[in-house]
matplotlib code that plots the C-alpha trace (Angstrom):
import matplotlib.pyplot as plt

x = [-3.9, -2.8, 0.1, 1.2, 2.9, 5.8, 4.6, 7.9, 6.4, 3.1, 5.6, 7.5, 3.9, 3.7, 6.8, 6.3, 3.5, 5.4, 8.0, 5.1, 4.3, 8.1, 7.7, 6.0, 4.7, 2.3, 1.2, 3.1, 5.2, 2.7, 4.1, 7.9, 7.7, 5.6, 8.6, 11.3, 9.8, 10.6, 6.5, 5.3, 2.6, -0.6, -0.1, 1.9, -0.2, -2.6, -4.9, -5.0, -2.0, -4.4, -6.0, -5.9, -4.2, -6.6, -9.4, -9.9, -6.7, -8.0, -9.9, -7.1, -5.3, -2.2, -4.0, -4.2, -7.4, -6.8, -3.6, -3.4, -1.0, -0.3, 1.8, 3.2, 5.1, 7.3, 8.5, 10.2, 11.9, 13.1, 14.4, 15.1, 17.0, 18.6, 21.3, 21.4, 23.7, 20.9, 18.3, 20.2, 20.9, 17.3, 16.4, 19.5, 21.1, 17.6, 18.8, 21.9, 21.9, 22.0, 24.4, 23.7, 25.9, 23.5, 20.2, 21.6, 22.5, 19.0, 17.1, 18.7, 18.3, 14.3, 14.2, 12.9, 9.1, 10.3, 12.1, 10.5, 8.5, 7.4, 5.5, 4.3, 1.9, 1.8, -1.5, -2.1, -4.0, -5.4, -7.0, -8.5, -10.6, -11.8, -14.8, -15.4, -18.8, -19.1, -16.1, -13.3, -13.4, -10.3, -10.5, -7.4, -6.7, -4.1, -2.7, -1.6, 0.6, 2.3, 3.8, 5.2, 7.0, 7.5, 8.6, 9.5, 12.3, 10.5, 8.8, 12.2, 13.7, 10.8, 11.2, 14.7, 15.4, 11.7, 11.6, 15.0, 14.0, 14.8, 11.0, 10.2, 13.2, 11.0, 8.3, 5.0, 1.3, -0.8, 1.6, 2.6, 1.9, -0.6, 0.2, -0.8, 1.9, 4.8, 4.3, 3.0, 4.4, 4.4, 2.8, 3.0, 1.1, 0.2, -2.3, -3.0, -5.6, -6.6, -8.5, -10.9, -10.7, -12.9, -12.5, -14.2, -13.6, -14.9, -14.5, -16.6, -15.1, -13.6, -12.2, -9.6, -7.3, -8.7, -10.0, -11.3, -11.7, -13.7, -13.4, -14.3, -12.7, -14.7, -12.7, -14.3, -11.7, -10.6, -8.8, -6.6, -5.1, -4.6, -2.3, -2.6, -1.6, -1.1, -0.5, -0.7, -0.8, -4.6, -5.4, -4.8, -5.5, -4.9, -6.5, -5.8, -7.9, -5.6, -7.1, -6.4, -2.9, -1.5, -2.0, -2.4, -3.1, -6.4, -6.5, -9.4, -11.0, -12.0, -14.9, -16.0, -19.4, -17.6, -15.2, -15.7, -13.3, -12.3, -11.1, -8.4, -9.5, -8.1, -6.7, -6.7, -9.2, -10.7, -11.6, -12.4, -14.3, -15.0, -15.9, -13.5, -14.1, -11.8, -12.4, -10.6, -10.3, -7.7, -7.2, -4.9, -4.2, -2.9, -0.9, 1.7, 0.4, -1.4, -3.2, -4.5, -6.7, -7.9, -9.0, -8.3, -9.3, -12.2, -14.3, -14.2, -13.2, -15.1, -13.2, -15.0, -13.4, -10.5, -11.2, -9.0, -8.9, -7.4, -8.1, -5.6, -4.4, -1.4, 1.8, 2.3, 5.9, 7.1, 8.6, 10.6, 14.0, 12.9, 14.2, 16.9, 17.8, 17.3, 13.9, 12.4, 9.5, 7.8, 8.6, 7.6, 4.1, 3.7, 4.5, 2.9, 0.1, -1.5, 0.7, 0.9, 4.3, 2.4, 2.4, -1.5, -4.8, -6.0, -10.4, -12.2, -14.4, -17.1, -16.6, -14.6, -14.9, -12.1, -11.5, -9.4, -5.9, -7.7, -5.3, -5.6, -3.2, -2.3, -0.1, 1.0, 3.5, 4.3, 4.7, 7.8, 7.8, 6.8, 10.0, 10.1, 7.6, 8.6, 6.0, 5.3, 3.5, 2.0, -0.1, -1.3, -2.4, -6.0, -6.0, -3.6, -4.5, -2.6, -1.7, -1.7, 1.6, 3.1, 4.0, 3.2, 4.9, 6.6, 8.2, 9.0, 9.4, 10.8, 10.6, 12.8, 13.1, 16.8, 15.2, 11.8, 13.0, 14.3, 12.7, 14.3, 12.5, 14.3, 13.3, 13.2, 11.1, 10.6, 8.2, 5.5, 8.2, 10.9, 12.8, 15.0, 14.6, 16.3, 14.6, 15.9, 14.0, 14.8, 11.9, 11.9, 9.5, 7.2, 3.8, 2.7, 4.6, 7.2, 8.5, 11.0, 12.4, 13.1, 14.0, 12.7, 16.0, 19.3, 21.6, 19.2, 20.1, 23.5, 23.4, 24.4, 22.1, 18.5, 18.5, 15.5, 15.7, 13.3, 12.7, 9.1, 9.2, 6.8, 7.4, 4.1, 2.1, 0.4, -0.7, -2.9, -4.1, -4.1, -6.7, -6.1, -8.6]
y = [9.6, 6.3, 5.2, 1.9, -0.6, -2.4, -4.1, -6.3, -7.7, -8.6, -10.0, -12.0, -13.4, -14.9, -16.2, -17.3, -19.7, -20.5, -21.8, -23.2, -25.7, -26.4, -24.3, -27.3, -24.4, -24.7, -23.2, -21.3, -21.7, -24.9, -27.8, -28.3, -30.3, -27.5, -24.9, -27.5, -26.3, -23.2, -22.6, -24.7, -26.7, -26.6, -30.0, -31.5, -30.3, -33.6, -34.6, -31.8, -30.1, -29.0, -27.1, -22.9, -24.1, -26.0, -28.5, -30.5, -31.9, -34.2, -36.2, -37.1, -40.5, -41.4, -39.6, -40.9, -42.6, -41.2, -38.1, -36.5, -34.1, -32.4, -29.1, -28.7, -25.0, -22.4, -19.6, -16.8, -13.1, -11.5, -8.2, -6.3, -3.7, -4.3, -6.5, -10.2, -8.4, -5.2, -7.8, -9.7, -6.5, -5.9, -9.4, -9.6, -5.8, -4.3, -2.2, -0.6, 2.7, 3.9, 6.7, 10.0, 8.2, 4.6, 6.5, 7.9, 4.3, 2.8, 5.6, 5.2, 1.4, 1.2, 3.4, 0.3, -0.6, -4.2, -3.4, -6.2, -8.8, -11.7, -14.7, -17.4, -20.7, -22.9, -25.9, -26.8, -30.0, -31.5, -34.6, -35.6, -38.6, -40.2, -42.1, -43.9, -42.5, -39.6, -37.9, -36.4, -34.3, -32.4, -30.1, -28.0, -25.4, -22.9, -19.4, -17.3, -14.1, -11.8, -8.3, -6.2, -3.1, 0.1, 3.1, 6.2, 8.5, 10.4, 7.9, 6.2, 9.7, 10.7, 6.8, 7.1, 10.8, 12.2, 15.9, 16.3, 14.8, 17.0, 17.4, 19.4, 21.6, 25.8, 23.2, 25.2, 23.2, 25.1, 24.5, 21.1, 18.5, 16.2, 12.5, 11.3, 13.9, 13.7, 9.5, 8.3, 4.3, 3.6, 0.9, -0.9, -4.3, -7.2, -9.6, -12.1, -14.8, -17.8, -19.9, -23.2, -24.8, -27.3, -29.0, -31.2, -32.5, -35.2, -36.7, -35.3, -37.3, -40.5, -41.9, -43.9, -41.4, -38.3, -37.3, -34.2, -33.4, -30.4, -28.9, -26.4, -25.2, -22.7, -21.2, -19.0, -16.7, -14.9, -11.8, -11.7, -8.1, -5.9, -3.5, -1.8, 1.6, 2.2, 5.3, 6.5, 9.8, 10.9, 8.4, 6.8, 3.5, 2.7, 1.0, -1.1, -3.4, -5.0, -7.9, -7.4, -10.0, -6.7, -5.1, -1.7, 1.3, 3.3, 5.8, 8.7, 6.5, 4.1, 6.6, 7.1, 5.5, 4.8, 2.8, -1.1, -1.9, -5.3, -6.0, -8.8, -12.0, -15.7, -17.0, -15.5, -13.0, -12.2, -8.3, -9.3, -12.1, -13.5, -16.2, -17.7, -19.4, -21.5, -23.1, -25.2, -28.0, -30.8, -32.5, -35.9, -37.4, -40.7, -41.2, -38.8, -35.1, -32.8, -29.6, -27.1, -24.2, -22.9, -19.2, -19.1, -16.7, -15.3, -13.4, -10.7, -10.2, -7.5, -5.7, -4.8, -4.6, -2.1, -0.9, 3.1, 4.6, 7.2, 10.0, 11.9, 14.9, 17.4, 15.6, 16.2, 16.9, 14.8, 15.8, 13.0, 12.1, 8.9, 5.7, 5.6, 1.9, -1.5, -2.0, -0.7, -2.3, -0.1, 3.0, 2.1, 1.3, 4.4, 6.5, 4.9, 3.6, 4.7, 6.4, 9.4, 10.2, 9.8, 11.5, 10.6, 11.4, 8.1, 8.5, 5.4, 3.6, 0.4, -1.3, -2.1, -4.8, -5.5, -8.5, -11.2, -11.8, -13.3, -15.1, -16.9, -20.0, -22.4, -25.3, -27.9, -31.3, -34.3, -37.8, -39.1, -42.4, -43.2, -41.7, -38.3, -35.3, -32.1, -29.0, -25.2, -23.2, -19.3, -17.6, -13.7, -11.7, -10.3, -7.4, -5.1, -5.8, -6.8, -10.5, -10.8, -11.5, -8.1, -9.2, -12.8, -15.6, -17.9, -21.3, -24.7, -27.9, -31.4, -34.2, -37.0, -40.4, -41.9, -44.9, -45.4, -43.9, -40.5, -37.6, -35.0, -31.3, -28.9, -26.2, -22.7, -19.5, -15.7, -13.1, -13.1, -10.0, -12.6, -12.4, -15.5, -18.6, -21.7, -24.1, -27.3, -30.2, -33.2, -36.1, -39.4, -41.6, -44.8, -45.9, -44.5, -41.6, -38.9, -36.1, -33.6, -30.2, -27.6, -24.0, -21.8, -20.3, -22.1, -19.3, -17.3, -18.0, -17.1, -14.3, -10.8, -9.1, -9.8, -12.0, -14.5, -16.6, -19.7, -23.2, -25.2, -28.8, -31.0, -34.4, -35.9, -36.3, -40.2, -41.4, -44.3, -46.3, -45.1, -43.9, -45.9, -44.3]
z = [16.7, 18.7, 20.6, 19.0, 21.0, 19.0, 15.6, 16.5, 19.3, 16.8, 13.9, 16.9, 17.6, 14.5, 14.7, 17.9, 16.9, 13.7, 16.4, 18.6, 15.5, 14.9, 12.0, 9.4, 7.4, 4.3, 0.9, -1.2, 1.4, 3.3, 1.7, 2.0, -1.1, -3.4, -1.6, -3.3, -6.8, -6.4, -5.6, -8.5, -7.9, -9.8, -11.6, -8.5, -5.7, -4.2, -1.7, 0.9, -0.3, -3.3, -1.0, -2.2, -5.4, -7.6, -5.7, -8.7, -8.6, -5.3, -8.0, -10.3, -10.8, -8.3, -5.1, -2.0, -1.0, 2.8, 3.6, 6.7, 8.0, 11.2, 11.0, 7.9, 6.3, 6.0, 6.6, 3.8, 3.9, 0.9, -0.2, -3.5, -2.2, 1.2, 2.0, 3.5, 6.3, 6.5, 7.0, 9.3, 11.4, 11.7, 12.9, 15.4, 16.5, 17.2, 20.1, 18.2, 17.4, 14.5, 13.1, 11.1, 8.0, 9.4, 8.5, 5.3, 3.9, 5.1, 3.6, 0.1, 0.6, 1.7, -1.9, -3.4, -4.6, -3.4, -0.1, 1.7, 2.0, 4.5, 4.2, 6.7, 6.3, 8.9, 8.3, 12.0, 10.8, 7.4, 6.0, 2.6, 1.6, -2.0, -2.1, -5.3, -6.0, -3.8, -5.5, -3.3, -0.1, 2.3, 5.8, 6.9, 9.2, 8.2, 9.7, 6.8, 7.5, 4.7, 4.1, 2.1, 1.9, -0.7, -0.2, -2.2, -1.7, 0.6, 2.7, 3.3, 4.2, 6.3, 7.7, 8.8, 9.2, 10.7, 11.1, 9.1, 5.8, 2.7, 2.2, 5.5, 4.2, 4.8, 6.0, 6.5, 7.5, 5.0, 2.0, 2.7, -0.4, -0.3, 0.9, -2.4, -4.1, -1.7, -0.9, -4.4, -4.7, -1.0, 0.1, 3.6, 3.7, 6.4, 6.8, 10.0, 8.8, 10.8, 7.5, 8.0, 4.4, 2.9, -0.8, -3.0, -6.4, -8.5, -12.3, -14.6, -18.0, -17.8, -20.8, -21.9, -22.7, -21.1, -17.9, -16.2, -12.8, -11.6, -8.1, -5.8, -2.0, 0.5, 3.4, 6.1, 7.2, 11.0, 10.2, 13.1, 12.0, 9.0, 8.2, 4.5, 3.0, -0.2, -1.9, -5.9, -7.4, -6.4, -4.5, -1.6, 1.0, 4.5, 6.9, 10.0, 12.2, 14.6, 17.2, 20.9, 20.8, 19.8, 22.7, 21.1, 23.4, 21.7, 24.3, 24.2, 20.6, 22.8, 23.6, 20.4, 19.1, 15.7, 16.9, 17.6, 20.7, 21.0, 24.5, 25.2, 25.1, 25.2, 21.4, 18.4, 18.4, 15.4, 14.1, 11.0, 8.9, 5.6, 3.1, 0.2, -2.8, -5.1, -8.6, -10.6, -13.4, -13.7, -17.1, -17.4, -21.1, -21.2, -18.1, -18.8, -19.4, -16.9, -17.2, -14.7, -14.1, -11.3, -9.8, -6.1, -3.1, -4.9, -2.1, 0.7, 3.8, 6.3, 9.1, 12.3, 15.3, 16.5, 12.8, 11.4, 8.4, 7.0, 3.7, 1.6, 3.6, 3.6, 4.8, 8.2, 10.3, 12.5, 16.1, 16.1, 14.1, 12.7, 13.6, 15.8, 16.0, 14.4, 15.8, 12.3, 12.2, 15.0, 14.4, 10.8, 11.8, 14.4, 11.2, 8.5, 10.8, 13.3, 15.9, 17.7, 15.3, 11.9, 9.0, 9.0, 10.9, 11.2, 12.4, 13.6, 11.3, 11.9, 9.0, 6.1, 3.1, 0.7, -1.7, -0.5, -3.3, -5.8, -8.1, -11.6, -12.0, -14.5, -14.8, -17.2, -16.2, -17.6, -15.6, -17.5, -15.0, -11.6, -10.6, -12.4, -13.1, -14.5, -14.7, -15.4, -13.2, -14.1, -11.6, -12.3, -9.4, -10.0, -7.4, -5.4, -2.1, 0.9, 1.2, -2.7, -5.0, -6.3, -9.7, -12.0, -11.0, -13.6, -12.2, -13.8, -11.3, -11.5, -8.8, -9.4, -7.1, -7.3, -5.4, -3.6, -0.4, -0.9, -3.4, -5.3, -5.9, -7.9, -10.7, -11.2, -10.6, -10.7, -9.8, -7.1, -5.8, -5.0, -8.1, -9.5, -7.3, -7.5, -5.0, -3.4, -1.5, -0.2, 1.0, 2.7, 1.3, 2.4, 0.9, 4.0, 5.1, 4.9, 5.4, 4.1, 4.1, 1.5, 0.7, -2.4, -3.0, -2.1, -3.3, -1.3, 1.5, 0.9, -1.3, 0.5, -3.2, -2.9, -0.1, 0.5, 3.0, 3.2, 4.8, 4.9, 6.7, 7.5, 9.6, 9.6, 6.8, 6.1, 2.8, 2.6, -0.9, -4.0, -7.1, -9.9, -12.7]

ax = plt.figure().add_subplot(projection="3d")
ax.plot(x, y, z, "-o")
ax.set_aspect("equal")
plt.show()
């Protein structure tokens, strides 16, 4: 078992270089003006921003000829179960201690198969270009992080209370329940990538009346670190491949021939790799109705370097007595992961493949005039693995222009684990550039109940031209 050192200090990485790129974030959270929708984008989403949505929409009517952005996203936390002032105690009080009545509350609140979750997309740099007979291409550069959190009863217990959970009540080592029996519904998810995107689309019918585009995006993907464990009645996953920014101490595993060390090095290391794929197909009727369907993040990604895993085995006791302040997040990871306090045995491994959070989407809109567009977004999660939406997501999105300066985003949304949204954005607008900020979920932000707290910006994006037909 391995000493980790402080999975806050890896999450305050990522915000760090969220911070180091003045947090212009992407995505479903990349594009400040797809975040004031509420996440809806599929009919909306353009030139570059199209990008891991649906390429073919590059290819339609109304794009740019040329777009290019440099650091554009966001940045979103959200809970089911714990409090906007429990959140905010985690983020701010991390060295208060926490009373016998404090771990009681937090265990019954981390009770949740939502407890939390954390997303962050931040494009570094992107461009697209149309070409009237070669069809449509786009580059970007994004890092992607996410997590989630579930626990069951006992996992929060154990969490919060260690060695004096109610479970390790006449505890004995060759009776103990299996992890699959005592944690079934736990899951504790993150994903680092570092992704190199490239799109192209083209027309494939052109008539008066109708048009359909066809595209398709690659990505080769950096896994920068992994985190995921996942546990169901009889079965069980977890895994973790962390690159050296973490500065995690292996100790004695280091001399084992089934274990890859990587050894620090400058940037963003990688431990794992892999390729993406994304297809899609953009119809336009007139000059008023849109469809779109697209499958996104089909592929796999392999895991080498600093690689664990972990089997089903009887539920171990811990020494300690759980957490003991607001710094959470590490003692979460020493005893879900791969510490020297865990309820698991993790054994070094050389390689691991898993599929990338493949998603199906679909969108239709409607271009009332050049100064409104309304649309309904639907995207269905394919797989359970780490980085992917929890549940369907269900969103409809307006822009509106009051004058040719300044654009309106609005709408609604639920699922993807973040509940009810009601999203907010607010662009400045040239024939040449803008740029705008936006949340998800105003009410959010303020809400002490399922809190979700999210911002995207982006302050320089360039449009130039226009496709006509």
């Amino acid at each position: 078992m391995l000493p980790v050192k402080n999975l806050r200090f890896a999450l305050l990485t990522g915000l760090g270089l969220l911070a180091a790129t003045s947090l212009r974030a992407q995505s479903e959270l990349n594009s400040f003006s797809i975040v004031g929708r509420g996440g809806v984008a599929n009919t909306f989403a353009s030139d570059y921003q199209a990008i891991g949505i649906n390429p073919a929409n590059m290819a339609r009517m109304n794009n740019a000829v040329v777009a290019f952005s440099i650091g554009e996203g966001g940045v979103g936390v959200s809970s089911a179960s714990l409090t906007r002032s429990q959140v905010w105690k985690f983020l701010r009080n991390t060295d208060q201690t926490l009373t016998r009545a404090d771990k009681l509350e937090l265990a019954r609140a981390f009770t949740s198969d939502n407890t939390l979750n954390f997303n962050a997309d931040v494009t570094t740099v992107a461009v697209s270009a149309s070409f009237p007979v070669l069809g449509s291409f786009a580059f970007s550069n994004r890092q992607r992080l996410s997590g989630h959190m579930a626990l069951n009863q006992n996992a929060a217990e154990i969490l919060f209370l260690g060695q004096e959970a109610p479970i390790y009540a006449n505890y004995n080592p060759t009776t103990s329940p299996l992890i699959t029996e005592s944690l079934a519904g736990t899951q504790f998810q993150g994903t680092w990538y570092n992704e190199f995107n490239f799109a192209f689309a083209r027309r494939l019918i052109t008539l008066p009346l109708f048009r359909l585009s066809g595209g398709v995006g690659y990505r080769y993907i950096q896994g920068v670190g992994i985190v995921d464990v996942r546990i169901e009645p009889g079965k069980i996953e977890a895994y973790s491949a962390m690159s050296p920014l973490f500065d995690i101490d292996y100790g004695k595993v280091v001399n084992s021939t089934s274990f890859n060390l990587e050894k620090r090095a400058n940037g963003l290391q990688p431990v794992g790799k892999g390729n993406g794929f994304d297809l899609g197909l953009a119809m336009e009727a007139g000059k008023m109705l849109r469809a779109s369907l697209s499958l996104t993040d089909l592929g796999h990604m392999t895991w080498e370097g600093n690689l664990l895993t972990a089997s089903d085995q009887k539920l171990k006791k811990l020494r300690s007595n759980g957490v003991d302040n607001y710094d959470f997040l590490s003692e979460a990871t020493k005893i879900f992961a791969s510490g020297t306090d865990s309820v698991f045995v993790y054994q070094p491994s050389q390689e691991h493949t898993a599929s990338l959070p493949t998603k199906l989407r679909a969108g239709a809109g409607l271009r009332v005039t050049n100064r409104l567009e309304v649309g309904l977004d639907v995207t269905v999660p394919l797989n359970e693995v780490a980085g992917n939406i929890t549940s369907p997501f269900v969103g409809a999105g307006i822009d509106f222009k009051p004058n040719k300066f300044i654009r309106l985003s609005s709408g609604v949304a639920g699922g993807a684990g973040y509940g009810f949204a009601l999203p907010l954005g607010v662009a400045f607008t040239t024939n040449l550039y803008e740029f705008g900020v936006s949340t998800r979920d105003l009410p959010g932000l303020l809400a002490d109940k399922n809190p979700y707290a999210s911002v995207a910006a982006g302050f320089v994006r360039f449009r130039f031209g226009e496709i006509k037909d």
